[in-house]
TORGUTI-556494 format. One record per residue (C-alpha): residue number from 1; x, y, z. Coordinates in steps of 0.2 Angstrom, whole numbers, plus 5000, padded with zeros to 4 digits. Layout:
<node><i>NUM</i><east>X</east><north>Y</north><up>Z</up></node>
...
This chain:
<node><i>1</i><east>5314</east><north>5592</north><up>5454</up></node>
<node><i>2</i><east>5322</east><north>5584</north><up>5438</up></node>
<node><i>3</i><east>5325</east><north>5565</north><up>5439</up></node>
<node><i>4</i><east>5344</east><north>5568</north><up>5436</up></node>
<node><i>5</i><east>5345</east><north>5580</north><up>5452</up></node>
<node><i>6</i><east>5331</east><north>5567</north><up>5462</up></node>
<node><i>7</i><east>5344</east><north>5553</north><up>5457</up></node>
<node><i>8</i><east>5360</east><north>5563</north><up>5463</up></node>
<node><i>9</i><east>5352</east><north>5567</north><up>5479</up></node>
<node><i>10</i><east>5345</east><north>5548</north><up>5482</up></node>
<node><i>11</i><east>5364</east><north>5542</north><up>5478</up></node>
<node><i>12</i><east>5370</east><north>5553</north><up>5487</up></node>
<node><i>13</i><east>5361</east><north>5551</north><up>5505</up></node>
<node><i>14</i><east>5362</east><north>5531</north><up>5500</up></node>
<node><i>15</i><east>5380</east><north>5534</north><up>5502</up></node>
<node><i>16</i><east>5381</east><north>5543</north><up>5515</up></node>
<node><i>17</i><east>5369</east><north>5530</north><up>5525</up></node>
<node><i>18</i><east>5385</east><north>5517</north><up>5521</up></node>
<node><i>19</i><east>5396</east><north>5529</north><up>5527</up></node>
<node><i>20</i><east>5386</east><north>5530</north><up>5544</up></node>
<node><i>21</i><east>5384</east><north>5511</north><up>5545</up></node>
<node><i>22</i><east>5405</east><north>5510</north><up>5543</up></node>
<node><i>23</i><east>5407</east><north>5521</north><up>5556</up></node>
<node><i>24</i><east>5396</east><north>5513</north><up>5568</up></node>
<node><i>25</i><east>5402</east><north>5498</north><up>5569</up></node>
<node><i>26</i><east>5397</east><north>5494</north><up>5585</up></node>
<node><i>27</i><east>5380</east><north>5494</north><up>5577</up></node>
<node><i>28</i><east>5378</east><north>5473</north><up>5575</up></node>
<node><i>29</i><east>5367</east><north>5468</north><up>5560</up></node>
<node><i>30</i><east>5352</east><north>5460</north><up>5572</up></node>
<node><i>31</i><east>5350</east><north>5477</north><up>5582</up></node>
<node><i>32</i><east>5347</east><north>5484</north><up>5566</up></node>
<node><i>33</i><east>5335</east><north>5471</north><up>5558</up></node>
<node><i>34</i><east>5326</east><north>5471</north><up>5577</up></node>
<node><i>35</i><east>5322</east><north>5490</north><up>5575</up></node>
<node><i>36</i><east>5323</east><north>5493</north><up>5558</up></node>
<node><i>37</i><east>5320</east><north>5479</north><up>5550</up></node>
<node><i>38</i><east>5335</east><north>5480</north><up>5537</up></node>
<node><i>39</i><east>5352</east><north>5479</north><up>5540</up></node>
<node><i>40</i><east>5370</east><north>5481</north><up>5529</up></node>
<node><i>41</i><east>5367</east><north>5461</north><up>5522</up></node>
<node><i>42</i><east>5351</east><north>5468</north><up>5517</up></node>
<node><i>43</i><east>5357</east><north>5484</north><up>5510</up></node>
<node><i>44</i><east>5369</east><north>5473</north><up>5499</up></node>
<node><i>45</i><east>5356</east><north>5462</north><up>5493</up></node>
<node><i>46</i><east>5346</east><north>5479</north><up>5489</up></node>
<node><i>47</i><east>5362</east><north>5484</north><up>5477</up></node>
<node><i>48</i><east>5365</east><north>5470</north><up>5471</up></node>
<node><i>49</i><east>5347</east><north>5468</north><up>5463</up></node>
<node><i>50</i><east>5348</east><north>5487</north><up>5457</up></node>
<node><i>51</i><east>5364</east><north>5482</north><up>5446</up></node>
<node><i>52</i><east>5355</east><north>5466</north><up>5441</up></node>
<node><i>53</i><east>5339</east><north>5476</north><up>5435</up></node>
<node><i>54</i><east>5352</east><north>5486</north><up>5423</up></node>
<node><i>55</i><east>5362</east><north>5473</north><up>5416</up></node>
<node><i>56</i><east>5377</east><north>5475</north><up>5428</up></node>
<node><i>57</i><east>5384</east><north>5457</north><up>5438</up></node>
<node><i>58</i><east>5388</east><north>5458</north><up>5456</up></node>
<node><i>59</i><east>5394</east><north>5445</north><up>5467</up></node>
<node><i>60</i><east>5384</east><north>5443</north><up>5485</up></node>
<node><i>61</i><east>5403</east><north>5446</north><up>5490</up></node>
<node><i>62</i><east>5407</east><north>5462</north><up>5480</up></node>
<node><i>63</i><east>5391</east><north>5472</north><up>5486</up></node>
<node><i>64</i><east>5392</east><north>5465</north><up>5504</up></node>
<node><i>65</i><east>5412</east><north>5474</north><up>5501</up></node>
<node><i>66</i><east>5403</east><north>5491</north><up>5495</up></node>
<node><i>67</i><east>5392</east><north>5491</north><up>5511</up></node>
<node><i>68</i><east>5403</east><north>5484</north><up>5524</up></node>
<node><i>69</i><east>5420</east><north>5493</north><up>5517</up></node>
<node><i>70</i><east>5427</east><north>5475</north><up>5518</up></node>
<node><i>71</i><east>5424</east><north>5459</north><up>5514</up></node>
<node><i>72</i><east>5411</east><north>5453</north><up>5524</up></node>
<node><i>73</i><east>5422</east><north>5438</north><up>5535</up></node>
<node><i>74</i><east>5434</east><north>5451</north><up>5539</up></node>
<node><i>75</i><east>5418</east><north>5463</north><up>5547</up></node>
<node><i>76</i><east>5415</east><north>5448</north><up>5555</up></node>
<node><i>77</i><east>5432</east><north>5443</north><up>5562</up></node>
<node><i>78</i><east>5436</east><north>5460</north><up>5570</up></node>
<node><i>79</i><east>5416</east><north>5467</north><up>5573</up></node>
<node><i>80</i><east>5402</east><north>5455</north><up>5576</up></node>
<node><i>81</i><east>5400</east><north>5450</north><up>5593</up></node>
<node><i>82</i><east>5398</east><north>5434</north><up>5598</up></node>
């Protein structure tokens, strides 16, 4: 498989496992980090630190918005459970 095509598909199933993790929002982060032992703060720290390795400057806050869809206190306010 070229590295092009490797890349698109990775990329691609990357973002679709975000989409997944905004549609599940009943899915809470510690459920996640219990069984999988990652969750969406994790996934954010994961794309931040790509973007650094390439030169690119994200904020904790912009990545945790790609991941969550939001900004991170308004997941909070409406989804995580107390």
């Amino acid at each position: 498989m070229e590295r092009n095509t490797k890349e698109d598909l990775n990329s691609a199933a990357f973002e679709r496992l975000i989409k997944h993790l905004r549609e599940r929002k009943d899915v809470q982060n510690i459920d996640l980090m219990n069984l999988a032992g990652f969750c969406r703060n994790c996934l954010s720290k994961w794309y931040r630190e790509e973007a650094e390795k390439k030169g690119i400057k994200i904020s904790d806050d912009d990545a945790r918005k790609h991941i969550y869809g939001m900004s991170y206190s308004e997941w909070k306010e409406k989804y995580q459970k107390k």
